[in-house]
Structure formats: structure tokens, C-alpha cells
N, C-alpha and C positions, 0 to 999 in steps of 0.2 A: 912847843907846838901851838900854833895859832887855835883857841877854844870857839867849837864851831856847836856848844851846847845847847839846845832849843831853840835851831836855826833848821828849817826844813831845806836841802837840797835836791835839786830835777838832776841830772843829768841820763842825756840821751845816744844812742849806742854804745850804753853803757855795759851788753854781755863782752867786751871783750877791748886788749887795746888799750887808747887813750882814755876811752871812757868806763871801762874798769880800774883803770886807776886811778882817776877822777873818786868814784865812787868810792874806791874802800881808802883812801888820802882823806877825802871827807867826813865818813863816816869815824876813821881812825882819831878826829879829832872832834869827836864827838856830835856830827850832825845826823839828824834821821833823810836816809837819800832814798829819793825813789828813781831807780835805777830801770828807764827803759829801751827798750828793744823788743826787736821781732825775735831776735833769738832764744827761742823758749831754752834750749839745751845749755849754752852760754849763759843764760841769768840763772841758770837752777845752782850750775858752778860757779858764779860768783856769789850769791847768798851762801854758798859753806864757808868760801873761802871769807866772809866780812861777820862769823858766829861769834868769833872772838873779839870783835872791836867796841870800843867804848860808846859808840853811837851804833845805829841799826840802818840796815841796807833791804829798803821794801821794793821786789821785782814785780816790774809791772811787763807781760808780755803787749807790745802796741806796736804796731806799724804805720811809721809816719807819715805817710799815705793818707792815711784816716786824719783830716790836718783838723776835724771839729771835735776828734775822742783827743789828740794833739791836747789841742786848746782848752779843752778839759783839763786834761792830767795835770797843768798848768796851775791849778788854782791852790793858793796856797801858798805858794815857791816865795825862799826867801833870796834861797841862791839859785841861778841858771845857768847850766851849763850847756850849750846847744856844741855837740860834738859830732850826733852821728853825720856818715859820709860812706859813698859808694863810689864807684870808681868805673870809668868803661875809656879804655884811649885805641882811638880812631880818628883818622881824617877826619873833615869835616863835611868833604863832600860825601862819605860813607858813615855817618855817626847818626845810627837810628834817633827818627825820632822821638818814638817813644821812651826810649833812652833818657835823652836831653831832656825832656820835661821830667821823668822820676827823678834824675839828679838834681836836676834845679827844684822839685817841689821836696825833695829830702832835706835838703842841704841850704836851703833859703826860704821859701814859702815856712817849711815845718817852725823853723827859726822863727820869723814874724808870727806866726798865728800861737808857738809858746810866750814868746813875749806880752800877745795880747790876752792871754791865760795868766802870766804870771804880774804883772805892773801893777793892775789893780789892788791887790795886796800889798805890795813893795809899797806904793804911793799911801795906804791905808795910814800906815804903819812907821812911815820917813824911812825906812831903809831897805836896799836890795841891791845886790850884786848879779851883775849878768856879765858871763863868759863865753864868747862865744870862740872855737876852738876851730880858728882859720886854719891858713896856710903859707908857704913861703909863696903857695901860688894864688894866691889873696894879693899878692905885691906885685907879680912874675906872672907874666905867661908860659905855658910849654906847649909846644906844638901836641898837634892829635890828644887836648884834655879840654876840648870848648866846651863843655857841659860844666864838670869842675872845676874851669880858671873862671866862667863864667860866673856860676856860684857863689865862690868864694869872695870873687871881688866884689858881688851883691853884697855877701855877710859883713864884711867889712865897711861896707857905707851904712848896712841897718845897723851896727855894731855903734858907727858912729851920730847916727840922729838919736839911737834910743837913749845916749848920754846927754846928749844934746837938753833931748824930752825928760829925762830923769833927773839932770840935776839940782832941779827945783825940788825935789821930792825926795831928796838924801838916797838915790838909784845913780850906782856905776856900771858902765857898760864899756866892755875891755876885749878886744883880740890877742887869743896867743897864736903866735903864726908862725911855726916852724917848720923845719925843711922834712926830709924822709923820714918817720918813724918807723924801729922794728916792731912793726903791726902786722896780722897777716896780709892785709890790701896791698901793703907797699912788699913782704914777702915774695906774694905771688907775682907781682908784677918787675921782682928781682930775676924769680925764674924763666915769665915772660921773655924780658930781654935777653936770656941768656942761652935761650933758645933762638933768638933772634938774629943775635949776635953773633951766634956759636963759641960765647967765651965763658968761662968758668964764673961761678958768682962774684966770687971775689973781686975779681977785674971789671965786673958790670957796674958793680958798684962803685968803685974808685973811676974808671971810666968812660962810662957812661953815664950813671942816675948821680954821683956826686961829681961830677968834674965841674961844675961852678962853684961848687963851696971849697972852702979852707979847710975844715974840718974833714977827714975823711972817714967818718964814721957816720953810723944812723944814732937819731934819737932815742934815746928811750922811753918809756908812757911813763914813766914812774916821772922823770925830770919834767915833763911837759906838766903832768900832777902837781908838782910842787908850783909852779908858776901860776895854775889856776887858784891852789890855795893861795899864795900871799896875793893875790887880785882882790880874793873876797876878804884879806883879814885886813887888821887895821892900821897897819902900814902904808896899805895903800888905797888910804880913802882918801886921798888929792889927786890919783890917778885915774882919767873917767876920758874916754874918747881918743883911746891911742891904741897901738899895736905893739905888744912885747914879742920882738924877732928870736925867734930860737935857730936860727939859719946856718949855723956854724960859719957862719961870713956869703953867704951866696949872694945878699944884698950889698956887699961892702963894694963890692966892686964898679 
């Protein structure tokens, strides 16, 4: 396991998901991660669940929203992991707009204003890892998600200047952009369509939310964890302004 000892780790929506497993991936390899979210009841159960790990998992309740306590909590970070993400699918002529701005200042403002919390130190120091925790819809459009495909394909261009800006200063900046995780966001929105639909989950999933991938399964947060980890270890410090596709093939085609 890649030694992540006396390296401070951000990652954000980290009560639950992708970003809980970020977190205790992390901390299992010995880094101190400060794990936020607005989820006070999610971070309180993941601080039990990370007592046992060789590195420590410090819960910061914060809502991304607040993008200058953001930019704060920021300071310090050696690793970044910009994960959280919310979800609203709607037309576009029906897509609140107050909506569209939460998603875009969660999911891309939050992201740039941690960056500009964490680099400063990265640069201090020659090194820092930043991960920021796209999508297959970072690559991809999907009808009724223009808040989210919006976003994401922001994250992904900030994803690639900050490498651009960092790699003078020994700073990697990496997308991982994978298709459906079993998260509850993409859950609920299994049982959305299955209501929708009126077909059983099972079938929603193979045909409807996966019928462009090869794969006919969901991701898991734990595999998606693993991929954050070797971005930041040292295998892959010639890797700095690209996107590792976790899509099960939905881009192959």
C-alpha cells in the first residue's frame, strides 16, 4: 500500500459514497484527512468507522456554499480531492435556477476556490496532488443534467490548467471520471426512473442508466478510491493533466 504518512489530505463530500472512501483509502495508508461535508450525521459515522486506521480522519462539518470558510479549510492540503456533487435532472426549460447556480458553485466554483486554499502550500513545499472526482459526464452529455454536465466539464478544464499551473512547482492535477457509482445519489435516481419507467431496478439499470456501457454493472466508491490513491502515490508522478476513465467502455464507442 502506497505510504501516505505525514501528508495532510482535503477530501470533500466526504460523509458518504465516493468520498468516504476516499477518505478512509487515505487515511488507511496513513494520511491525517480532513474529511468535509455538510453532513453532520454521515461524518460522525465515518470518524468511527476510520478509529482503527493507521492515519486519522478529522470531520469538519462545512458547506460548500460558504466558498471563503471553503478556501480556508484549504490551507495546508497536501492532497486534494474535490469530490462532493449533487444532483437535480430536469429539462432545461424547467431546471430551477437557483438549482443550476448551487450545482455549478458546489461542484466547480467550491473546486477552484479549494485550489486556491490549497496550491499555496503545494508550491511552498514542491509537491501536491490534486484529484478532482469527475464524471463519465465530464466527457458525455445526458439530456435533463445541464447543471451537472455543465460542471463537470468545467472541472475538467480547471482540472487541466491547474496541471498546466502546477507543474512547475512538482503539483499533479488529475480527473477520475467514472460512469454510475453505487452511491445513494445515483440509488435514488435508479428508483426515480423506475418509477418512471415502471420497470423493475434491475432492468432500469441494464436498460436504461447503463445501456451505453459494456459493463453492465455500477461502480463501486471503494474502486474509484483506489484510483485516487495511485494518482497521489508515486507511480504516478509523470501523470498530471489527463482523465483516468472508469466507464466500463461507455466512452469506447
Amino acid at each position: 500500500m502506497t505510504d501516505f504518512a505525514g501528508r495532510t489530505a482535503l477530501v470533500t463530500g466526504a460523509a458518504g459514497g465516493i468520498g468516504a472512501a476516499c477518505a478512509l483509502r487515505l487515511a488507511a495508508a496513513g494520511a491525517r484527512v480532513r474529511a468535509l461535508d455538510r453532513d453532520a450525521e454521515g461524518l460522525a459515522a465515518l470518524g468511527r468507522r476510520a478509529q482503527s486506521l493507521t492515519g486519522s480522519v478529522e470531520t469538519v462539518h462545512l458547506d460548500l456554499g460558504d466558498l471563503d470558510a471553503a478556501e480556508r479549510a484549504a490551507d495546508g492540503t497536501d492532497i486534494l480531492v474535490n469530490n462532493a456533487g449533487i444532483q437535480l435532472v430536469r429539462p432545461i426549460e424547467d431546471f430551477p435556477p437557483d438549482a443550476f447556480h448551487r450545482i455549478v458553485t458546489v461542484m466547480l466554483e467550491a473546486p477552484f476556490r479549494l485550489l486556491r486554499g490549497a496550491l499555496p502550500h503545494m508550491y511552498r513545499q514542491g509537491w501536491g496532488r490534486v484529484v478532482n472526482v469527475s464524471s463519465v459526464h465530464g466527457l458525455r452529455a445526458s439530456p435533463y443534467k445541464s447543471a451537472y454536465v455543465a460542471a463537470k466539464h468545467g472541472l475538467e478544464g480547471l482540472s487541466k490548467t491547474a496541471a498546466l499551473e502546477g507543474a512547475p512547482h512538482g503539483v499533479t492535477s488529475n480527473c477520475v471520471s467514472p460512469g454510475y457509482v453505487r452511491t445513494p445519489l445515483v440509488e435514488k435516481q435508479v428508483a426515480d426512473q423506475a418509477a418512471a419507467h415502471s420497470l423493475p431496478a434491475g432492468r432500469v439499470l441494464t436498460e436504461v442508466m447503463l445501456a451505453g456501457q459494456a459493463l453492465k454493472r455500477l461502480v463501486e466508491p471503494e474502486e474509484v478510491a483506489e484510483a485516487v490513491a495511485y494518482l497521489c502515490g508515486p507511480h504516478a508522478s509523470f501523470i498530471t493533466g489527463t482523465t483516468l476513465t472508469m466507464d466500463g467502455g461507455w466512452t469506447a464507442r
